[in-house]
N, C-alpha and C positions, 0 to 999 in steps of 0.2 A: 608156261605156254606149251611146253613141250607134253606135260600133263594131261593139260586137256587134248590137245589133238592125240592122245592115248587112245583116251574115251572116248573122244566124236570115235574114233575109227571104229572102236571095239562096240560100242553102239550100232553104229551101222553094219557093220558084219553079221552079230549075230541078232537082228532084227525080224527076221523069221522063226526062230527060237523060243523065245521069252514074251513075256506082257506087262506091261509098263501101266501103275496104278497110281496118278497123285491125287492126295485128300488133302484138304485145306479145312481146317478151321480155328476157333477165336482162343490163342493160348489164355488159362484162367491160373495164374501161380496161384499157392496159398502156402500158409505155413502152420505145422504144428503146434498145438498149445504147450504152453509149460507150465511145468507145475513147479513152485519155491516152495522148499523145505521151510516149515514154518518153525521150527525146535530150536531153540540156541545150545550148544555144546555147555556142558558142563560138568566141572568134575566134583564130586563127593567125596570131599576128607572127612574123615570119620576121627580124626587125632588134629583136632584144630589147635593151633596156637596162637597167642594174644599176648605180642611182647608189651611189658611196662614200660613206660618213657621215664625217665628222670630226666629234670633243666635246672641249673647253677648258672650262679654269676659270676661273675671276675671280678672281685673286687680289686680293681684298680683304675686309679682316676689319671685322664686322659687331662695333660694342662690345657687349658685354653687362655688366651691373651686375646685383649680388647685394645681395639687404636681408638681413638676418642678423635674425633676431627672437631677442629673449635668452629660453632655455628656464629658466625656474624649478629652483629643484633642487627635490627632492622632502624632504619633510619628515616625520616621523612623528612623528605626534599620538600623545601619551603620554595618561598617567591625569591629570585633572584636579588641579593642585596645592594640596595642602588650606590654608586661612586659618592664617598663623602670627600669634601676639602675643607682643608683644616683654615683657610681666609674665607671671607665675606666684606666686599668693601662697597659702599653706596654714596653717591657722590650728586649732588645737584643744587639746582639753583631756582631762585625765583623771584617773582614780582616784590614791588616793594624790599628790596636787596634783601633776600633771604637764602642765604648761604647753608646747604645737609651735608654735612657728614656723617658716616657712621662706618665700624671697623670691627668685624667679631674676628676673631684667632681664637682656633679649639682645637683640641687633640681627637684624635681618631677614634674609630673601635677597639675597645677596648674593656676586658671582661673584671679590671680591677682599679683602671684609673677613668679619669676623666676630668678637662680642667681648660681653661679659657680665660679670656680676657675682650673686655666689651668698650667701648667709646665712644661717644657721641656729642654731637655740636651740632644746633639749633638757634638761628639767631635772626632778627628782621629788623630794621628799622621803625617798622608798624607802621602805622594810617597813614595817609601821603599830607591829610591836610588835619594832621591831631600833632602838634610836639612831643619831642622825647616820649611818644609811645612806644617807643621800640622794645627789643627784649634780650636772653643771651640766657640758652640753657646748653648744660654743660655737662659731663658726667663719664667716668672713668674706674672699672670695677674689674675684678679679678675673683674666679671661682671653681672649687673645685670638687671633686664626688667620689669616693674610694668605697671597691664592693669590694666583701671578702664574704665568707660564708656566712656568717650569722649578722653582722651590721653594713649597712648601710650611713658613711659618714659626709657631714656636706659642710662646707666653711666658703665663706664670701668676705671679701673687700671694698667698698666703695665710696669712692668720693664724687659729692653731686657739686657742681655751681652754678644760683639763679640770679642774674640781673633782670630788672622790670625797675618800672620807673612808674610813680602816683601822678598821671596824666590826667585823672578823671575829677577837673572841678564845673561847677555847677555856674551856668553861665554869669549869675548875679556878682558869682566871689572869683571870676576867674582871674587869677595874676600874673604878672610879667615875668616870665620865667627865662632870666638870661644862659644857664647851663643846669645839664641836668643831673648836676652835683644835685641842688636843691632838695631835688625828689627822687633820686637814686635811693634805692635797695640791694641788697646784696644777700642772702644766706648759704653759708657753706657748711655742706654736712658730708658728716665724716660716720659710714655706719657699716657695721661687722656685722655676721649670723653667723652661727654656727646650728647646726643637728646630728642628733643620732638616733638611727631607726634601726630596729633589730628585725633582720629577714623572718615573719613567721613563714617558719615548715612547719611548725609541728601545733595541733588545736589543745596538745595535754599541757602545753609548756605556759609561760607568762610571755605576753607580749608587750611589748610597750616603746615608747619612743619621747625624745628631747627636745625642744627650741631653745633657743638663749638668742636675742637680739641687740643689739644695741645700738645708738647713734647721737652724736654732739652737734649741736648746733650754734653760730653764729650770725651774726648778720652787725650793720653798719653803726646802728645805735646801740651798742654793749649791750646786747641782747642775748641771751644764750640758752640754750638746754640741752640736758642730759636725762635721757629715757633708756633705762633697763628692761626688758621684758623677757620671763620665761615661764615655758608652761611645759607640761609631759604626761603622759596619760601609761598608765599601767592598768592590763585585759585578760581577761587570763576566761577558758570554757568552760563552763560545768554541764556534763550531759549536752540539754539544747539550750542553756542560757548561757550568754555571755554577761560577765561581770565585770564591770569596768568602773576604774576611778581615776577624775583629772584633777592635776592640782595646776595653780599660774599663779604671776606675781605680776605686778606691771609698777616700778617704781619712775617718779618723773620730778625734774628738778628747772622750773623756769626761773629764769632772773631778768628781773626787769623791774618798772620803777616801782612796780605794788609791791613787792618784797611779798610774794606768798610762800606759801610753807610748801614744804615735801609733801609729794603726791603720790599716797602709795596703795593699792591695791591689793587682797588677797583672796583668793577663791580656791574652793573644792569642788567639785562635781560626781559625784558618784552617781551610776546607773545600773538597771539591767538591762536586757534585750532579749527576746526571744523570738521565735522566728518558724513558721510551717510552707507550705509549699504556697499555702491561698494568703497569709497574712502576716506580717509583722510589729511586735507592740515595743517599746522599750520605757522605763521609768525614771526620773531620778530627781534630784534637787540641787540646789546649786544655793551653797554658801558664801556670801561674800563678805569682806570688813573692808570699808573705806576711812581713811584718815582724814581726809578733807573733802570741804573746809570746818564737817565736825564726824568724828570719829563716828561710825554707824554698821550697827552689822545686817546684813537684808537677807531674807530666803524669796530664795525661787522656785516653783515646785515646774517639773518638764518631765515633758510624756509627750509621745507621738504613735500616732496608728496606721498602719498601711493597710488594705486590703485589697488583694489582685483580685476584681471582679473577672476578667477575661486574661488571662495569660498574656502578659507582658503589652496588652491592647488597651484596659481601661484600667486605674490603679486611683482609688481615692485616697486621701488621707485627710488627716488632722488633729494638731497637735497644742501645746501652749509651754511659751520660752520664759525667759527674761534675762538681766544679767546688769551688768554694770560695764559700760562703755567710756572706756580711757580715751578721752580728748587731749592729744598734743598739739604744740605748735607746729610741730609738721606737717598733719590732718591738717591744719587751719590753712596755711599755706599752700598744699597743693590744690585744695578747692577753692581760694578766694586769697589770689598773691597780692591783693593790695589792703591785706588786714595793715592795724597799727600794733607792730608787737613791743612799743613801750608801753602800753594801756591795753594788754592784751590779758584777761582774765581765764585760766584754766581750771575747772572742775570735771567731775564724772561725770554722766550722765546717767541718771535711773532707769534702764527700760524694765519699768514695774511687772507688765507683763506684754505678750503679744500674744494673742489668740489665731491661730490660721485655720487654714481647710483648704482642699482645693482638687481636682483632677487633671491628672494627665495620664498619656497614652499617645495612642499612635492610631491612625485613619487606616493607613495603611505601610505597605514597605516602604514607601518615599515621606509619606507626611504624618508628623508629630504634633502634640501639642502639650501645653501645660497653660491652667487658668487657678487662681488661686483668689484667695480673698483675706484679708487678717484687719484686725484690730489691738493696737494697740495704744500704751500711755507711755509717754516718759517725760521724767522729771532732770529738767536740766537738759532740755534741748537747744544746740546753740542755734541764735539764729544771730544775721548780720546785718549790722542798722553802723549809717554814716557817725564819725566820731564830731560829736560838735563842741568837743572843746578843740578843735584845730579851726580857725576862721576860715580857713580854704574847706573845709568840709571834704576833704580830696582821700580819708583815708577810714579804713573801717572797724569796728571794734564789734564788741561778741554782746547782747544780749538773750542772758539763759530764761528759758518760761518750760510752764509742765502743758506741754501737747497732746492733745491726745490726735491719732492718726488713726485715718480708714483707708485700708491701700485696695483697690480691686486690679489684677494683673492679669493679661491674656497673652501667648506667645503662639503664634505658628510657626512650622518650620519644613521645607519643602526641599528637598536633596536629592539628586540623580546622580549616584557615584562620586564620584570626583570633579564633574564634569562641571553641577549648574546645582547654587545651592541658595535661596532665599528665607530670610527670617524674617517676621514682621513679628515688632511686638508692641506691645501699650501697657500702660500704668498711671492709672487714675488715684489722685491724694484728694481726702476730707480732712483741713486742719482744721483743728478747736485751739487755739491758745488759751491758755487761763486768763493771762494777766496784758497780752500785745491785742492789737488789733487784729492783726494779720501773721502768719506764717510769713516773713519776711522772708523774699526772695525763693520762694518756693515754688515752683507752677504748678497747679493743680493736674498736670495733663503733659505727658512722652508720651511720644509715638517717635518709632524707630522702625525703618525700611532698609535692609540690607540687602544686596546679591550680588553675588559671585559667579561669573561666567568662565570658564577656562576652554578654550578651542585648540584643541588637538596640542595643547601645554605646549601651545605657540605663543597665543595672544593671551591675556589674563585680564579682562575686565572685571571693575569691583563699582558699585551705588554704592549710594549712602546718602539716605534722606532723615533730616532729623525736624521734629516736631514739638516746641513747646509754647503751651499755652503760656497766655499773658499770667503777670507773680506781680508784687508789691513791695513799693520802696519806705521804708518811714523817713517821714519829714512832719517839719514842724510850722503852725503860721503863728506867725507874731502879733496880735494886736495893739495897740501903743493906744491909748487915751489920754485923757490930761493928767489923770491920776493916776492909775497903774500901767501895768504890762502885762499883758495877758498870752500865755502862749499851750496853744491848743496842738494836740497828737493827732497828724493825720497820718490818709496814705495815696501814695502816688506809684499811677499805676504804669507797669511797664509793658510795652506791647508783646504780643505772642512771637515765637520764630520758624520760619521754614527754612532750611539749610540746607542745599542737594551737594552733595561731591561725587565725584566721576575721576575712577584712575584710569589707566589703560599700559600696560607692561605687555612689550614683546623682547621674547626671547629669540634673540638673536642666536647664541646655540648655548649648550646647556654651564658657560659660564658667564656670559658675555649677554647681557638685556640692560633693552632700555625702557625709561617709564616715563609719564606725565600724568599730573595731577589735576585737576581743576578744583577749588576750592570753593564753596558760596555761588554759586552758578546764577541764582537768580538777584545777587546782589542785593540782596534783603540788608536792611540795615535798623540794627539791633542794636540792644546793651543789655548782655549778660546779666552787669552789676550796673548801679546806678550810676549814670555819667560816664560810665567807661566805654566807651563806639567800641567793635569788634570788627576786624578788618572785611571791607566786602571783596569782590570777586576779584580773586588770585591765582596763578599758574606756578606749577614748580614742576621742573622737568628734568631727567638726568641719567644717569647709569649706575649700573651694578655689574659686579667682577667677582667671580671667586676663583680662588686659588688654591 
């Protein structure tokens, strides 16, 4: 401040003196150009030098060490293994006093043993207005199964006991039967197995495997038999064929009033086989020698062909068999318990040949099927015709004839998981007898309806309808004149049968269910065999326990 009021003054003073000029105008900066030295420095040696390099190695080796960490193998987790109990016991009752037991005990999982024991009782008074129809099956077995690496070995124990009673006379000859001593039966068998199978691992190695069977029998009239049977096959690869040959024995010893001889059977079988992705063929023959009731030795020529039209969808085949079929007294018995086994006659049976064909396959994921067709002959078929050297006619004996047989067979099969699973099948027979009237006691026509419902393996519903065309009984008419007797071969015929059963099992929890049965539902009333009434509609209801 003091500055300027300097200047105002000295301005003002000498104001008379001086002339005061101001110019104004528009400042224009600029700047000089430059110029860059465009040359880069550099120096010129005239005495250049170019050292040589040399490189070597050190030979010396540096250790190294490796840890190795062990890699797991890899496992694949299955489905969870469901809770096994070593009991199983079934317990119930039913109409017409029909008293079930039954009791299995088994050992557990296990990768080297396996072994059990099995029991059973079955028994009823039978028909309410038939006497002494009643019955009493029995049976009591032991068995057991040992793996080791290369065999597989099996051995069983068992004793069976069957009471039945000959209730079945003919209204003309029926008699007064005060106790059913009379017409009691009884046979007790007494029968062992044994096997060895050898694990195949390996396709270079021989494979093969053992049966031996055996079992004695008894019953009330000194009646007895003893049957041996063993057979074993040894297989061995070559390339793509497999070669294989079976050998068997089937020895049998009846005693009874015919006094027949030993019945002893012998057979080889040798085959090939070979095999590609689309088809299958295999060959072979089948030796046999039978000793009775005249020493004979038979060939069989077998072959069978597969061919997979559509992968695992459509597969025809057809093939042709035969062999020689050992009839025991136990065969006879379990199909028809009111034979007479003191006039009971035992032979082979010749199936000369059998001819089949047939296709099966699958619709689709749920439904399957198989239909087949064959023809065959066999010599020494037994059939069953009333004994009439007994005056009650109440018991049955064996006429053998050469059959020839047409079978036509259809089966469907319809499955949803586990869940719901029905079969229907059918099997249609054409008999020729040579020398009988009739295929006695044969029906020309089964039909079989089964299915299986399980809800939430709560409740478990099971059918069963069964279907047989009307079969034929031989009987005899008598004519009497003044002077002779005349007696003529007929046949009387038995009616068809419809047969429904119905179970129903609810599991109460997973040891603890109960079940009921319904038996003959529409109370159809039938006879099996001839004169023998089969019980109509029955209940048996009960529980099951494991432990």
């Amino acid at each position: 401040m003091l500055l300027i009021s300097s200047t105002g003054f000295s301005q003002t003073k000498n104001s008379r003196d001086s002339t005061t000029i101001i110019s104004e105008t528009v400042f224009q900066p600029f700047l000089t150009d430059a110029f860059k030295i465009k040359d880069n420095p550099a120096i010129k040696d005239t005495n250049k030098l170019i050292p040589e390099l040399r490189y070597s190695f050190l030979e010396k080796q540096i250790p190294v060490s490796f840890d190795i960490d062990p890699i797991k193998p890899a496992k694949i987790k299955g489905e969870p293994l469901k809770k096994l109990y070593r009991g199983y016991a079934k317990a119930g009752f039913g109409t017409n006093a029909t008293p079930l037991l039954e009791l299995y005990y088994n050992s557990k999982r296990s990768k080297t043993l396996s072994y059990g024991i099995y029991g059973k009782h079955f028994s009823s008074t039978g028909i309410s207005n038939k006497d002494y129809s009643g019955f009493s099956d029995n049976h009591l077995s032991a068995f057991g199964k040992h793996f080791s690496k290369d065999f597989t070995t099996y051995a069983k124990l068992g004793y069976t006991r069957n009471v039945n009673n000959y209730y079945g006379f003919s209204e003309e000859n029926a008699p007064i039967i005060e106790n059913s001593d009379a017409i009691r039966q009884e046979l007790d068998k007494l029968d062992a197995a044994f096997s060895l199978t050898r694990n195949f691992t390996d396709s270079a190695q021989f494979d093969y495997d053992v049966n031996i069977a055996y079992h004695n029998i008894t019953d009330l009239y000194q009646v007895s038999e003893n049957h041996f049977e063993a057979d074993g096959k040894l297989s061995k690869y070559h390339k793509n064929e497999l070669y294989a040959i079976g050998i068997e024995m089937n020895y049998n010893k009846l005693i009874n009033s015919l006094n027949q001889e030993n019945n002893l059977v012998l057979g080889i079988n040798p085959r090939i086989s070979t095999s590609t992705d689309k088809w299958e063929f295999q060959v072979g023959v089948g030796l046999y020698l039978n000793s009775y009731p005249d020493t004979k030795f038979h060939f069989y020529p077998k072959a069978e062909f597969k061919y997979n039209i559509v992968e695992h969808i459509i597969i025809p085949y057809v093939g042709i068999r035969g062999g020689l079929i050992s009839n025991t007294l136990n065969d006879f018995y379990n199909e028809n318990p009111f034979i007479n086994t003191q006039l009971l006659p035992t032979q082979n049976s010749n199936q000369q040949y059998d001819i089949y064909g047939g296709i099966r396959g699958s619709l689709s994921s749920k439904i399957t099927f198989n239909t087949s067709f064959s023809q065959q002959k066999i010599e020494g078929m037994p059939l069953y015709i009333k004994d009439l050297s007994n005056l009650i006619d109440n018991k049955f004996v064996l006429a053998y004839d050469t059959v020839s047989v047409s079978t036509v067979t259809g089966e469907l099969t319809y499955q949803k998981l586990e869940k719901f699973k029905v079969i229907l099948g059918g099997k249609y027979f054409k008999y020729n007898p040579r020398n009988e009237l009739k295929a006695w006691h044969k029906p020309d026509l089964k039909i079989t309806l089964s299915g299986i419902y399980d809800l939430s393996d709560k409740i478990l519903v099971r059918a069963d309808l069964y279907h047989f065309s009307k079969q034929y009984s031989k009987t005899f008419n008598t004519v009497t004149t003044s002077n002779t007797i005349t007696v003529t071969e007929d046949a009387k015929e038995l009616d068809g049968v419809f047969d429904l059963n119905l179970s129903v099992e609810y599991r109460y929890t997973k040891k603890l269910s109960a079940f009921i049965q319904f038996n003959n539902i529409a109370a159809s009333k039938y006879t099996k065999w001839d004169d023998y009434p089969t019980q109509r509609f029955g209940v048996l209801g009960g529980l099951t326990y494991s432990f």
